[in-house]
Structure formats: C-alpha cells, structure tokens
BASEMI-781763 format. One record per residue: z, y, x of N, C-alpha, C in turn; residue number from 1. Coordinates in steps of 0.1 Angstrom, whole numbers. Example, Ala and Ser with C-alpha at 12.3 -4.5 7.8 and 13.67 -1.06 7.14 Angstrom:
BASEMI-781763
+-------+---------+--------+-------+----------+---------+-------+---------+--------+-----+
!  n.up ! n.north ! n.east ! ca.up ! ca.north ! ca.east !  c.up ! c.north ! c.east ! num !
+-------+---------+--------+-------+----------+---------+-------+---------+--------+-----+
!    78 !     -57 !    132 !    78 !      -45 !     123 !    78 !     -33 !    132 !   1 !
!    71 !     -22 !    128 !    71 !      -11 !     137 !    79 !       0 !    129 !   2 !
+-------+---------+--------+-------+----------+---------+-------+---------+--------+-----+
//
This chain:
BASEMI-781763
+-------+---------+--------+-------+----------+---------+-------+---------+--------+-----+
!  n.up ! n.north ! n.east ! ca.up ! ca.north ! ca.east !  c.up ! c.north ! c.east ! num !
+-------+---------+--------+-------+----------+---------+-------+---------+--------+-----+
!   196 !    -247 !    489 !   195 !     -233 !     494 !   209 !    -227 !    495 !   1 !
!   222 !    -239 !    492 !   235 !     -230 !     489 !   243 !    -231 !    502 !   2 !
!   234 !    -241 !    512 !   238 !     -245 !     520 !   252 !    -259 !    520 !   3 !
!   249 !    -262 !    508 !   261 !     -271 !     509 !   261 !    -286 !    514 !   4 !
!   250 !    -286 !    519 !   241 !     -302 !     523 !   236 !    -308 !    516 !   5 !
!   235 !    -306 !    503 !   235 !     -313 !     485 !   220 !    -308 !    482 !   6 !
!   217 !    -314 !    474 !   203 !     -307 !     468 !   205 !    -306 !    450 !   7 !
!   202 !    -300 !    446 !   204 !     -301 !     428 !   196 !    -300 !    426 !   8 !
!   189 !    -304 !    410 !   174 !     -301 !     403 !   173 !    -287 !    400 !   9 !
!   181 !    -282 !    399 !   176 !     -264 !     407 !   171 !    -262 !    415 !  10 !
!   176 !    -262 !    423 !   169 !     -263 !     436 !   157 !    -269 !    440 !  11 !
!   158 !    -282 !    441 !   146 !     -291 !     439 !   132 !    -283 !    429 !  12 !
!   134 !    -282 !    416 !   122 !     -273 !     409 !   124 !    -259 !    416 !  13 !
!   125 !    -250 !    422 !   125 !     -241 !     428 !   114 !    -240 !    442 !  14 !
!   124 !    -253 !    450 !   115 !     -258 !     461 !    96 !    -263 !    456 !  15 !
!    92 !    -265 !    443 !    83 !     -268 !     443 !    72 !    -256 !    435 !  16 !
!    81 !    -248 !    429 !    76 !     -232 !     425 !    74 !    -230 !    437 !  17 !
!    78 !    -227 !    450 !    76 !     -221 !     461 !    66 !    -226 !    467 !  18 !
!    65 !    -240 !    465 !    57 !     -250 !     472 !    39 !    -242 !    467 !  19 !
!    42 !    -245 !    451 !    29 !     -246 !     444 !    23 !    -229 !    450 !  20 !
!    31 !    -220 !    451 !    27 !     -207 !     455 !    23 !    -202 !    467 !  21 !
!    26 !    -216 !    477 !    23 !     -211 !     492 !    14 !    -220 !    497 !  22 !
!    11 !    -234 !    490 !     3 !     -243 !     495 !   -13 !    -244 !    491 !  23 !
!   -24 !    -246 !    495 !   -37 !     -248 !     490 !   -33 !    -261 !    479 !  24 !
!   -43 !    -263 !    472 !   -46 !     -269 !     456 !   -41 !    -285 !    465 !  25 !
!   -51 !    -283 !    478 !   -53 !     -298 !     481 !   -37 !    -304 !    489 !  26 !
!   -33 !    -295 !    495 !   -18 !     -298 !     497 !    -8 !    -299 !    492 !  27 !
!    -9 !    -292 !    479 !     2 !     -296 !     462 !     2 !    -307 !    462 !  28 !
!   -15 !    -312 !    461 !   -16 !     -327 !     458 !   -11 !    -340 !    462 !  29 !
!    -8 !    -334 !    478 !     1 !     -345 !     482 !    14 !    -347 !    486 !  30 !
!    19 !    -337 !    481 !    33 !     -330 !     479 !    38 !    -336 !    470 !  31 !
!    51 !    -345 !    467 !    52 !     -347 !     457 !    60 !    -334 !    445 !  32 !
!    67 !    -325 !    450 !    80 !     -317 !     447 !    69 !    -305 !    445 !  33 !
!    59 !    -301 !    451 !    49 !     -292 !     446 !    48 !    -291 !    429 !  34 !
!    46 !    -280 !    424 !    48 !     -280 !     409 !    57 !    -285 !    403 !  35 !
!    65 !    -293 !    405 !    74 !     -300 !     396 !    83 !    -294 !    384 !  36 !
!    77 !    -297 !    373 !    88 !     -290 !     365 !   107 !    -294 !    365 !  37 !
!   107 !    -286 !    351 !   123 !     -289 !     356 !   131 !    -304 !    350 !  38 !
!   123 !    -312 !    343 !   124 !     -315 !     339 !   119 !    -332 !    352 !  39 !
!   111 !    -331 !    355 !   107 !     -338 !     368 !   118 !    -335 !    376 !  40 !
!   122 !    -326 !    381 !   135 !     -323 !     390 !   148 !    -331 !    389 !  41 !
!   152 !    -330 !    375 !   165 !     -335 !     373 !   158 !    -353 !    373 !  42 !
!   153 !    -358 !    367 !   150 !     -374 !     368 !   146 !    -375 !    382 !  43 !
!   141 !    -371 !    392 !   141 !     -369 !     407 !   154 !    -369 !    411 !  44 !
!   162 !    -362 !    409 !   173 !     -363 !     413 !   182 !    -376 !    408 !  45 !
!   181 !    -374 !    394 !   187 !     -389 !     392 !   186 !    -402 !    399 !  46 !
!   170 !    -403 !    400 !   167 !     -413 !     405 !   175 !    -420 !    423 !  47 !
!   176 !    -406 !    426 !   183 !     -406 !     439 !   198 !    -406 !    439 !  48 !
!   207 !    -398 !    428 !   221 !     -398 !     431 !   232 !    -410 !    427 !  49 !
!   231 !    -416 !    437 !   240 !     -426 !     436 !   253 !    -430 !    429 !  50 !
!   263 !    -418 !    433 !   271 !     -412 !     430 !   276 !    -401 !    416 !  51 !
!   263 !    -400 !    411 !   264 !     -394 !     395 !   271 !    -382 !    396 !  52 !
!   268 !    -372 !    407 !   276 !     -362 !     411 !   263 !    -349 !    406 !  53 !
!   254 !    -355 !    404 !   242 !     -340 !     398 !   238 !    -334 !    409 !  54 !
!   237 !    -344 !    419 !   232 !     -338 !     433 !   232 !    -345 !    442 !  55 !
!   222 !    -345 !    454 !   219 !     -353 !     468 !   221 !    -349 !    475 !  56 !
!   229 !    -357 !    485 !   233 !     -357 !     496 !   225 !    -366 !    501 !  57 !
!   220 !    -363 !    517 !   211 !     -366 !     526 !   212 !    -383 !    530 !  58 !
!   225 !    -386 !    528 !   226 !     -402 !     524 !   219 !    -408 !    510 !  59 !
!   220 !    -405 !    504 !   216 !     -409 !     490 !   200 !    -406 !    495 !  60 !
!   197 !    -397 !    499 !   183 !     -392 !     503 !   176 !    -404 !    510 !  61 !
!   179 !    -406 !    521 !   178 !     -416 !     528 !   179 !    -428 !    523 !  62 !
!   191 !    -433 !    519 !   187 !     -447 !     508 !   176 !    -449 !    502 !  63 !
!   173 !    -435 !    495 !   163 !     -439 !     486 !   149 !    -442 !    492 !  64 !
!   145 !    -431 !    504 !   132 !     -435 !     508 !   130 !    -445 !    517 !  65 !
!   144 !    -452 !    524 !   142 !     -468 !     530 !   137 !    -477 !    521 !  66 !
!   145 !    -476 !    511 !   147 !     -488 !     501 !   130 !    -481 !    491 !  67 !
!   125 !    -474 !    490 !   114 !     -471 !     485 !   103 !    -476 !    492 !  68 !
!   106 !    -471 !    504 !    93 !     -478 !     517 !    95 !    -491 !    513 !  69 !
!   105 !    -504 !    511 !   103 !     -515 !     514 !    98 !    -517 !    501 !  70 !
!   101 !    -512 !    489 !    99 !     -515 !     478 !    82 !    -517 !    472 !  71 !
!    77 !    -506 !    482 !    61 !     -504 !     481 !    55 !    -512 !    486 !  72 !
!    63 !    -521 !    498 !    58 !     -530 !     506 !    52 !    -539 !    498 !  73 !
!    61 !    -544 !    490 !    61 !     -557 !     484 !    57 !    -556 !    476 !  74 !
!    52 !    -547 !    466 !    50 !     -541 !     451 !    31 !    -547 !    455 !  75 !
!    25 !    -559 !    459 !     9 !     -556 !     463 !     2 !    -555 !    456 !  76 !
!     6 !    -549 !    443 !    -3 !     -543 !     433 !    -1 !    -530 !    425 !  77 !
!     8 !    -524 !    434 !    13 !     -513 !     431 !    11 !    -512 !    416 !  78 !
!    14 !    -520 !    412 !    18 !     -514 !     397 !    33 !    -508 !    392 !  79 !
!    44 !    -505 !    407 !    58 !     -502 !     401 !    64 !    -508 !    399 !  80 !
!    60 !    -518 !    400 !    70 !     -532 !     396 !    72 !    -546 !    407 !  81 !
!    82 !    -553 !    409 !    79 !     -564 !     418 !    78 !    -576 !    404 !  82 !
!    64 !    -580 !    402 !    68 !     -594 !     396 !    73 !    -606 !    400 !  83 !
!    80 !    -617 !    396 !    78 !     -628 !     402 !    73 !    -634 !    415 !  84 !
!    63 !    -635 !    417 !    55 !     -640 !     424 !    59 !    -630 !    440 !  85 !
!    57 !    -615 !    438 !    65 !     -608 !     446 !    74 !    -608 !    451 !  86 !
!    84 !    -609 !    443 !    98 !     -610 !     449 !   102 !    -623 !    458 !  87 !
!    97 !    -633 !    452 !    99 !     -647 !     456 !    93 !    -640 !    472 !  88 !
!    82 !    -635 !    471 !    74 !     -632 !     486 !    84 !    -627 !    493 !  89 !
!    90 !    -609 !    485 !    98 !     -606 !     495 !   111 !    -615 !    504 !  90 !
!   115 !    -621 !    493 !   129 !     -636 !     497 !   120 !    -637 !    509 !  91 !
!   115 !    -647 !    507 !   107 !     -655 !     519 !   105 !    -644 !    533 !  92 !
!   102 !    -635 !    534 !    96 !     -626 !     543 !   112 !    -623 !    551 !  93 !
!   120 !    -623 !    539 !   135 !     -625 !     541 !   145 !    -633 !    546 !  94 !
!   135 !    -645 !    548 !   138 !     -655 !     554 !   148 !    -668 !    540 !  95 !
!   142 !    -662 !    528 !   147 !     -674 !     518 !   138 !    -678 !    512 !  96 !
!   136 !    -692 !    515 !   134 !     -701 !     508 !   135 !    -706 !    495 !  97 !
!   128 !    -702 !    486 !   129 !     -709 !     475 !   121 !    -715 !    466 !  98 !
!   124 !    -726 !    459 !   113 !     -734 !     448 !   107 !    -726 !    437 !  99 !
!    98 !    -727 !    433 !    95 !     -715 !     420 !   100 !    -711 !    409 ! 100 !
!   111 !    -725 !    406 !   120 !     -725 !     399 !   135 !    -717 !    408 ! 101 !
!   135 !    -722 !    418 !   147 !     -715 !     421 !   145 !    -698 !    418 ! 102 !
!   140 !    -695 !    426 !   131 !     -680 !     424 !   131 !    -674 !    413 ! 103 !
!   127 !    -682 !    398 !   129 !     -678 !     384 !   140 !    -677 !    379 ! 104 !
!   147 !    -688 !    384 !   161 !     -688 !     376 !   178 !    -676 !    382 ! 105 !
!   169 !    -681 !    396 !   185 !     -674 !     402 !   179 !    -659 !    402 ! 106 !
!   167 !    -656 !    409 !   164 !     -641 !     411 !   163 !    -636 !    400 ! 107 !
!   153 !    -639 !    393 !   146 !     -632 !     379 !   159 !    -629 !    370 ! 108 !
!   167 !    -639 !    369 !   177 !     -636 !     356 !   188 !    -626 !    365 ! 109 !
!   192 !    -627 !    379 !   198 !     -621 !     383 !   191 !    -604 !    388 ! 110 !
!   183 !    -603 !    392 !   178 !     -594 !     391 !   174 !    -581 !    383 ! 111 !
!   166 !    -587 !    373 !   158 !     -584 !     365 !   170 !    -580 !    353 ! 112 !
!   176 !    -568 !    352 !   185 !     -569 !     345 !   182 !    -565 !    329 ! 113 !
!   169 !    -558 !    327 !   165 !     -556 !     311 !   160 !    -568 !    310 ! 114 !
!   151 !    -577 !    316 !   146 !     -591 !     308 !   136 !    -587 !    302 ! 115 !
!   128 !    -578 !    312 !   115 !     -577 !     307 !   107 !    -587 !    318 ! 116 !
!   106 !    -591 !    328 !    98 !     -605 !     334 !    95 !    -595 !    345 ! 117 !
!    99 !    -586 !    350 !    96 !     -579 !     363 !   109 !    -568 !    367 ! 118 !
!   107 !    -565 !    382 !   118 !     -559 !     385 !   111 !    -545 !    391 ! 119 !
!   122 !    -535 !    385 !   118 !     -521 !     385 !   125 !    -513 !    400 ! 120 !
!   121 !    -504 !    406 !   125 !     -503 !     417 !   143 !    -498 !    420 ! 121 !
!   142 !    -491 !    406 !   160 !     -493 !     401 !   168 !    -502 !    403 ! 122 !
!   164 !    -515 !    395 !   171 !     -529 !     395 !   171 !    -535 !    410 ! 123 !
!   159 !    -533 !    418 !   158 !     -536 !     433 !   167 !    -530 !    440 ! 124 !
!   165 !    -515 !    438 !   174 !     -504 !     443 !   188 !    -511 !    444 ! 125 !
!   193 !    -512 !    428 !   205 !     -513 !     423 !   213 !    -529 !    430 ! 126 !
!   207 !    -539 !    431 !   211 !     -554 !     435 !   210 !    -550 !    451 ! 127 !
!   205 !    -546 !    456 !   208 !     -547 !     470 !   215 !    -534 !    478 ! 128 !
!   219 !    -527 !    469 !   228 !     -518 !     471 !   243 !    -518 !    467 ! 129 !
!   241 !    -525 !    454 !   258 !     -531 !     448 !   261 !    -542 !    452 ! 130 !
!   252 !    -554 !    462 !   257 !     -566 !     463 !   266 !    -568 !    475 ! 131 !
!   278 !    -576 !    475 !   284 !     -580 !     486 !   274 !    -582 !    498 ! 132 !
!   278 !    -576 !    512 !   270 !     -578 !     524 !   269 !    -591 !    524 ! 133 !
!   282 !    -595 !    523 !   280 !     -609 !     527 !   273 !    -619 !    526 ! 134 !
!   274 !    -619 !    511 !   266 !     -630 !     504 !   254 !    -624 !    492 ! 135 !
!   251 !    -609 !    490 !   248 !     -608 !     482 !   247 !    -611 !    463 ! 136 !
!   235 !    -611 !    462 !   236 !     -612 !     442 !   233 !    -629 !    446 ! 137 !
!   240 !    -634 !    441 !   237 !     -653 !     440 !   236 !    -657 !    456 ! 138 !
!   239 !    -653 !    465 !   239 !     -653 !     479 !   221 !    -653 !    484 ! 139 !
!   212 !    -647 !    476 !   201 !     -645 !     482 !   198 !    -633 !    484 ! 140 !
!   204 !    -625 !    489 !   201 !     -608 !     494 !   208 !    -610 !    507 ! 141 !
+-------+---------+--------+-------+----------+---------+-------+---------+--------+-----+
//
C-alpha cells in the first residue's frame, strides 16, 4: 500500500482484514490472505522472502508460486511433502534416470536437509534455487 513494489506482513494482514470485510463467508474460504492473522502474515512472508529483507518483492512472489505449482504437482498425496518415491518421479519426468538406490542416496541425503525421510517444499524450494544452473545439487537438478 506504500507503493514501494514490496509487500510486508503489515500489509499482507491488512490486505486480509479488508478481504474478510468485503468478501462473502464462501469467498474468504478460498482466499488464502482472507482473515489472516498477524502472525500467518509474517511466516507468509517468510516463506516467500528470499532475500531476508522483511518483505516481497514481485520476484520472490513469483518464484514462489512457480516453484509451488510444480511442487503440488508432484506432492500425489498432497500430504506437503515429496517422499521418496515422489521425487525419484519428479527426476524422471525430469528426464533423470535413476536406480532406487541412486535416488536414495544422492537425492534423499542431498536434498532432504533435516533427515527426516521426506522433502519439504522449503528444502525443494531451497536445492533448486541455490544450485549451480549448470549442474545443479549432485548434477541432478
């Protein structure tokens, strides 16, 4: 609203006070930024700011809902997570090839950076956004 091309979690919870005030019940619903407290706002924003600047810019914006669209793709049990079995899919759709073991050992450990046995859309986010073009994380990205 400051006009500066940026968005803050001010703003952002503001935008959804306004939302929840002007929209029917059933339109909040599919709003995500409708209602949102302030507290939803700022981790919304985190989730998005690349840059650790306390604010989005329309790039960062964009990164995130590409890389979110593909992420859902793959996710086919929408549980939020790519497990195993997933990821290996996405490779492959990716045009890589790999054994089940390859898949476990190079992706999972390279990926998966808490070592909990699945990859969070962060860690997805994160490896194919910090990896060399060239060759990516282990040269499979």
């Amino acid at each position: 609203t400051d006009k500066s091309g940026c968005v803050t979690a001010s703003e952002l919870y503001k935008l959804g006070v306004q939302q929840k005030e002007s929209m029917t019940y059933e339109e909040c619903q599919e709003t995500p930024t409708c209602g949102m407290s302030t507290a939803e706002a700022k981790m919304a924003i985190q989730a998005m700011d690349r840059d650790k600047s306390s604010k989005i810019d329309f790039n960062e914006f964009k990164e995130y809902v590409v890389l979110k669209a593909v992420f859902d793709t793959f996710d086919k049990d929408n549980s939020g997570y790519l497990d195993e079995d997933e990821l290996c899919a996405a490779l492959e759709l990716m045009g890589k090839s790999l054994s089940e073991d390859e898949c476990k050992l190079a992706v999972m450990l390279s990926v998966d950076s808490d070592e909990d046995g699945k990859v969070s859309f962060r860690e997805f986010r994160d490896i194919l956004t910090t990896a060399p073009a060239s060759t990516g994380s282990a040269g499979l990205f």
